[in-house]
Every structure is written in structure tokens, then in C-alpha cells.
C-alpha positions in Angstrom: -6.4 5.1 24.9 -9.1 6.8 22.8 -12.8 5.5 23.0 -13.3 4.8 19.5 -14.6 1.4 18.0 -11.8 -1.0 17.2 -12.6 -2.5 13.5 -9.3 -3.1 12.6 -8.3 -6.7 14.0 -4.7 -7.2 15.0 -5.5 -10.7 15.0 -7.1 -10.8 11.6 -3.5 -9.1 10.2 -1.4 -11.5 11.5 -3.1 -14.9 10.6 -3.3 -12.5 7.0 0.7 -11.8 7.0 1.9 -15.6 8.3 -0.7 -16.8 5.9 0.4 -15.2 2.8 4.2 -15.4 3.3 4.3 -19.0 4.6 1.9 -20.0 1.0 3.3 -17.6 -1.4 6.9 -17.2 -0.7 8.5 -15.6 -3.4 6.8 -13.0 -5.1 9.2 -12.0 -7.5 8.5 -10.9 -10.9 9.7 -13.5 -12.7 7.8 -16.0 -10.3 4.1 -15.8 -12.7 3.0 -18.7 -10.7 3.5 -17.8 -7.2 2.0 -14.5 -8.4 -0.8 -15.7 -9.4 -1.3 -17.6 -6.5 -1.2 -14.7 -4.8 -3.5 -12.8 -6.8 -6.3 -15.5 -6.7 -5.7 -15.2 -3.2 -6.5 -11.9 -2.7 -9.1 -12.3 -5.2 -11.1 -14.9 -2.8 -10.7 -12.8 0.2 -11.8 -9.7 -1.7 -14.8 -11.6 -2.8 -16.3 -12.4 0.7 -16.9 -8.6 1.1 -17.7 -7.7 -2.4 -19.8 -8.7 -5.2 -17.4 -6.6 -7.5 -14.1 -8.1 -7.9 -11.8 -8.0 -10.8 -8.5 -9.4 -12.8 -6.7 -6.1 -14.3 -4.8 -7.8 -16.6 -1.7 -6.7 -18.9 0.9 -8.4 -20.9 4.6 -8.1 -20.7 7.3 -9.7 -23.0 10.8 -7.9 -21.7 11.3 -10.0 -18.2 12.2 -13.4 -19.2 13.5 -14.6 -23.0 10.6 -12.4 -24.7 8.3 -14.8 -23.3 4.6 -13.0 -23.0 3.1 -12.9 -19.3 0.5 -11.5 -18.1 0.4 -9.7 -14.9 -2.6 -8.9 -12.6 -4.2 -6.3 -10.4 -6.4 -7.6 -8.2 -9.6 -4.9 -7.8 -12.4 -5.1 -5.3 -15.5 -2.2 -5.5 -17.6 -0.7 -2.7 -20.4 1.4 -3.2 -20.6 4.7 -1.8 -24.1 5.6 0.6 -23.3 9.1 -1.2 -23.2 10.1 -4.8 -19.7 12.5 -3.9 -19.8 13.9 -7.4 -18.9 10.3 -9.0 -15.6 10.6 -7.7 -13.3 7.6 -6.1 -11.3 6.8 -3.2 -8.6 4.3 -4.2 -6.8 2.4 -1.6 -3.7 0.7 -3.1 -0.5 -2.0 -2.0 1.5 -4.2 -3.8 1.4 -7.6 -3.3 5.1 -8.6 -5.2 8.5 -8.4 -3.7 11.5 -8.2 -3.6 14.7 -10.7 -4.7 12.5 -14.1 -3.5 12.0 -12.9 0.1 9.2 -13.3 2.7 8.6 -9.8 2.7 6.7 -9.2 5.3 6.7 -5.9 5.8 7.0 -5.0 2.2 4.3 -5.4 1.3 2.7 -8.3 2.6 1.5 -5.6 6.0 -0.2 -3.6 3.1 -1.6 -6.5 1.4 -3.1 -7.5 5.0 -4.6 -3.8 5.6 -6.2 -4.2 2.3 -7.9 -7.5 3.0 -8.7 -6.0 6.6 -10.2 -3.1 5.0 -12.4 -4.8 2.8 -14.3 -6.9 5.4 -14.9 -3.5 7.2 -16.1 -1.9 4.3 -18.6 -4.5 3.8 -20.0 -4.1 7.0 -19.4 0.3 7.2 -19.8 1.1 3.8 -18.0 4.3 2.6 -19.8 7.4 1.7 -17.7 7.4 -1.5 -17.1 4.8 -4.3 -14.0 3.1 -2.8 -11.6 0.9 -4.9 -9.7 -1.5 -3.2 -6.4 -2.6 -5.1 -3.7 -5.0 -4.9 -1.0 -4.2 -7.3 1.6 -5.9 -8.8 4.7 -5.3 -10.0 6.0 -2.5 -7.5 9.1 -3.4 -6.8 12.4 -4.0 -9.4 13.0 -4.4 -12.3 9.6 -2.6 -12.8 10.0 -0.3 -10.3 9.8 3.6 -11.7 8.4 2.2 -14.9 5.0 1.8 -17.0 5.4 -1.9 -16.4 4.1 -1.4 -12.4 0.4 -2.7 -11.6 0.0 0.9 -10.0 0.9 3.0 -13.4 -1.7 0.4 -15.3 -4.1 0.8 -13.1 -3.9 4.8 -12.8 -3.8 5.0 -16.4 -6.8 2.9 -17.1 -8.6 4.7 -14.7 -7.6 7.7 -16.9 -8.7 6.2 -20.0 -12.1 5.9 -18.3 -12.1 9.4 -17.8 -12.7 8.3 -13.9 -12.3 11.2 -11.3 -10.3 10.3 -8.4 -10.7 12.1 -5.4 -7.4 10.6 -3.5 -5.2 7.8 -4.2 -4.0 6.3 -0.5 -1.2 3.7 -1.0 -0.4 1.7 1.6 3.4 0.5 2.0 5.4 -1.0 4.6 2.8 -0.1 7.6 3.8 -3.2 10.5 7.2 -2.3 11.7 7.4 -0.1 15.2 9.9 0.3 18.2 9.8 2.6 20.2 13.8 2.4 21.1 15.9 5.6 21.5 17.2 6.5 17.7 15.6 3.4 16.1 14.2 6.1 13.8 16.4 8.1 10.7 15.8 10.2 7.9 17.0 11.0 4.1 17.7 14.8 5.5 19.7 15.4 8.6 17.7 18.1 9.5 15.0 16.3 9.9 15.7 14.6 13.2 15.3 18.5 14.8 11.4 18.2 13.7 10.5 14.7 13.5 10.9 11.5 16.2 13.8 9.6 17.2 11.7 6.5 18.2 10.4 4.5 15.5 7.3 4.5 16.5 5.0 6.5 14.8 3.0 5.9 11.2 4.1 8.5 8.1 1.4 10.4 5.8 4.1 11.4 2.7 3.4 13.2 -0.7 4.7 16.0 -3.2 3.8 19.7 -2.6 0.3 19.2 -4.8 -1.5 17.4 -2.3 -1.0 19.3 1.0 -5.0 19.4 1.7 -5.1 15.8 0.9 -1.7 15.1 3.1 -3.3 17.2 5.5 -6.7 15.8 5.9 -5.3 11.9 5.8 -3.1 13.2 8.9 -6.0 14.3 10.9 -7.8 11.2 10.1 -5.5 9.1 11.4 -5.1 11.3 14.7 -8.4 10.8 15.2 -8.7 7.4 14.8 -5.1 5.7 16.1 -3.3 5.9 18.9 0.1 5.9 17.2 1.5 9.3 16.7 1.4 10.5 13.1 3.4 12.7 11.1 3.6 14.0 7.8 5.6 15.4 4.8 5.0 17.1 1.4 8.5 17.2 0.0 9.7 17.8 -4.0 9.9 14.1 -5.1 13.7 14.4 -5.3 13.9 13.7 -1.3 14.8 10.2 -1.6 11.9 7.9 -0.2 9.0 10.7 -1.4 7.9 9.0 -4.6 9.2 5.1 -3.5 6.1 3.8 -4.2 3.2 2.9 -6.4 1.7 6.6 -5.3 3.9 8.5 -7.9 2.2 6.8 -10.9 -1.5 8.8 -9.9 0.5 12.0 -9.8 1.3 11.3 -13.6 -2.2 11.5 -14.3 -2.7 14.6 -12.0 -4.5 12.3 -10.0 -3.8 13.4 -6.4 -2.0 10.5 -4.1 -0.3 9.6 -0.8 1.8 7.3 0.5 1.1 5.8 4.3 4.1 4.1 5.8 6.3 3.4 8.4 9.2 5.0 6.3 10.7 1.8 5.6 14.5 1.6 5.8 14.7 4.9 7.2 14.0 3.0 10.5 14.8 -1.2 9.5 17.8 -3.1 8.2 15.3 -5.8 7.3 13.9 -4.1 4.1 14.7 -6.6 1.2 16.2 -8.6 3.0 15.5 -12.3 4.0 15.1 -11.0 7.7 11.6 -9.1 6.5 10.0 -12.1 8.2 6.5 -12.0 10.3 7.8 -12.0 13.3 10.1 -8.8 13.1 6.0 -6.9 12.7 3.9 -5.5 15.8 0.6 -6.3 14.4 -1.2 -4.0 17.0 
């Protein structure tokens, strides 16, 4: 194994994952209270690492008998050591999902990385301004709409006139084997260039962010163990834009996805078997 410092803490993203899904259930849109559970949640964790969290709050009326509700992004801030030409590193997952499951792997393994990532920001900080966010709203009936946490939060960021040097969304990062042909793909070809074991960790994007694609990549070859691969594909491969990382791309923001690839390699994905035990937290 490589001799690098080991801040990440297995243990740390497993008490997070059995902790979140065992008090916050069902995370479904139309659940505002177990939402906002969540979102306070977050919001306390975030706040034992940083002295600049934040609600990002917007109102909906179209999910339940025109009733208003507001939804929340949960935002944490980290100063940078550097000034990096004002611009920000946001690192994103979405904290809903989907149909009343668990969801453990999507997305409560992202939501876990997140809350991981923000106790070792506090004690490395970046050299950039890094935003840490928990979205909601990812998954349907907002899903590929401006009702997702992910297109608010881009867009308000645009609003500001804030420049983003990468957008790195985290989702659906805990499930591994490393059985013969537990891995598929949306493109049969594929399999000739890419794993049949399911055991490696995905860097995904459009064909706009191939340095960014390509620099995440060697990051995470430097740093992991786990084998890493990567794709820029035209969004129209299915599984290219799943995720909150195509609403930064609207607002030529340039974003990536991180992943495991999802269903591509597990039947569990929305389904009531997405449970905490199916994850390999290490």
C-alpha cells in the first residue's frame, strides 16, 4: 500500500452512514420534516469544522397541493492559505433520496465524505476557498430540473458573479466487489477498455472538462489505493450527466462527477436493499 497519511477515517464514515440512515429514514421530497432533520444535521457537523455555515434556502409550491416549502442547502466555508485568483473549489452531494429508502449508498456515502471532508479541512486547510455543500433535492420528481439544491446553488453562485474553479460532486462512492463481472457499462464497448471487477472509483464529465477530468484522476492515483478510471463522454451516454454536476455546466461552470457508477455495477440503487451494510467503508 502507498505510504501516504491516512486522513480519511473508515470508521468515521460508517458510524456517519448508520447514523444518518437509522435517524433520518426517508428522505424523500415530500418528507420537509425528515429533510430538515437532515439538513440541521449536517448543519451541526459542518459547524464543528467551520465558523461559516449556512441555510440556502428556496421556496417551492408544485410538490404537494400548492402548498409552499422551503427546501435547504446546507453550505459550510474554508478559507484558502492562498489567494488562487478568488476562485472556488466546490465539493457537492445530495443528502435526499429516493422513494422513502435508506439509501445508503445514494447518497448518504456522499453525504458522509462530505462530513469527513470537513473535519480534515479544518485541520489541512485548502490552498483555495473551498465550499462544502450538501444539496437537496437531487433525485425525482426534481431531478433534471431548476427545482434541484445543485441548479440553486450553481446559479446563485452565478448571480454573485463567483468564479469557480471546479465543481467535484460526490455520488454513490461506498459500493465495491471485486467479483469477476460485478462491473457493466451503458456502452458495450466499454468492457474492452474498462474493468470487469467492480472495484474501482469513476472520475466522469462532458468533453469541456478533460484537464479538470484529468487532473482529479491523477489526484486520486496519488492518493488511493483503489484503481481509478475516467470518462469525458457527450452527456447523451446515459449515466454522464446523472447527477447534480450538470447544473454547474449550465453556468459554464466546469464540474465532475466522482462515483462508483452506480447501477452500472448494483441492483440495490433505489431500492430498499441500499442499506449500510451492502457499503465497504474502507
Amino acid at each position: 500500500s502507498k505510504d501516504t497519511v491516512e486522513h480519511i477515517s473508515a470508521k468515521n464514515l460508517k458510524n456517519h452512514v448508520y447514523t444518518i440512515v437509522e435517524k433520518f429514514d426517508d428522505r424523500i421530497y415530500s418528507n420537509i420534516e425528515m429533510l430538515d432533520a437532515t439538513a440541521d444535521y449536517i448543519h451541526n457537523e459542518f459547524s464543528k469544522y467551520s465558523d461559516d455555515v449556512a441555510y440556502e434556502t428556496y421556496e417551492l409550491t408544485e410538490f404537494v397541493d400548492n402548498e409552499v416549502f422551503e427546501y435547504k442547502n446546507v453550505i459550510a466555508n474554508f478559507k484558502g492559505t492562498e489567494s488562487c485568483n478568488d476562485e472556488l473549489v466546490v465539493v457537492g452531494a445530495h443528502y435526499d433520496t429516493f422513494g422513502g429508502h435508506a439509501g445508503a449508498n445514494d447518497n448518504t456515502s456522499a453525504v458522509a465524505a462530505i462530513l469527513e471532508l470537513a473535519r480534515v479541512l479544518k485541520e489541512q486547510p485548502p490552498k483555495c476557498n473551498v465550499q462544502v455543500v450538501a444539496y437537496t433535492l437531487e433525485e425525482p420528481p426534481a431531478f433534471r430540473t431548476k427545482k434541484m439544491g445543485s441548479y440553486v446553488h450553481a446559479r446563485n453562485l452565478s448571480e454573485r458573479g463567483a468564479k469557480v474553479k471546479v465543481a467535484i460532486v460526490l455520488d454513490m462512492i461506498g459500493f465495491y466487489s471485486d467479483e469477476p463481472n460485478s462491473q457493466s457499462y451503458p456502452v458495450p464497448l466499454m468492457n474492452l477498455y474498462y474493468p470487469k471487477e467492480a472495484n474501482f472509483i469513476s472520475v466522469v464529465s462532458n468533453f469541456s472538462n478533460i484537464l479538470e477530468v484529468r487532473e482529479a484522476k491523477s489526484v486520486l492515483k496519488e492518493t488511493s489505493n483503489l484503481p481509478v478510471y475516467s470518462i469525458n463522454a457527450p452527456a447523451f451516454v446515459p449515466g454522464i450527466d446523472f447527477s447534480d454536476h450538470g447544473n454547474y455546466w449550465k453556468f459554464g461552470y466546469p464540474a465532475l462527477m466522482i462515483s462508483d457508477t452506480a447501477f452500472y455495477r448494483s441492483d440495490n440503487y433505489h431500492t430498499e436493499k441500499d442499506t449500510p451494510d451492502t457499503l465497504d467503508y474502507e
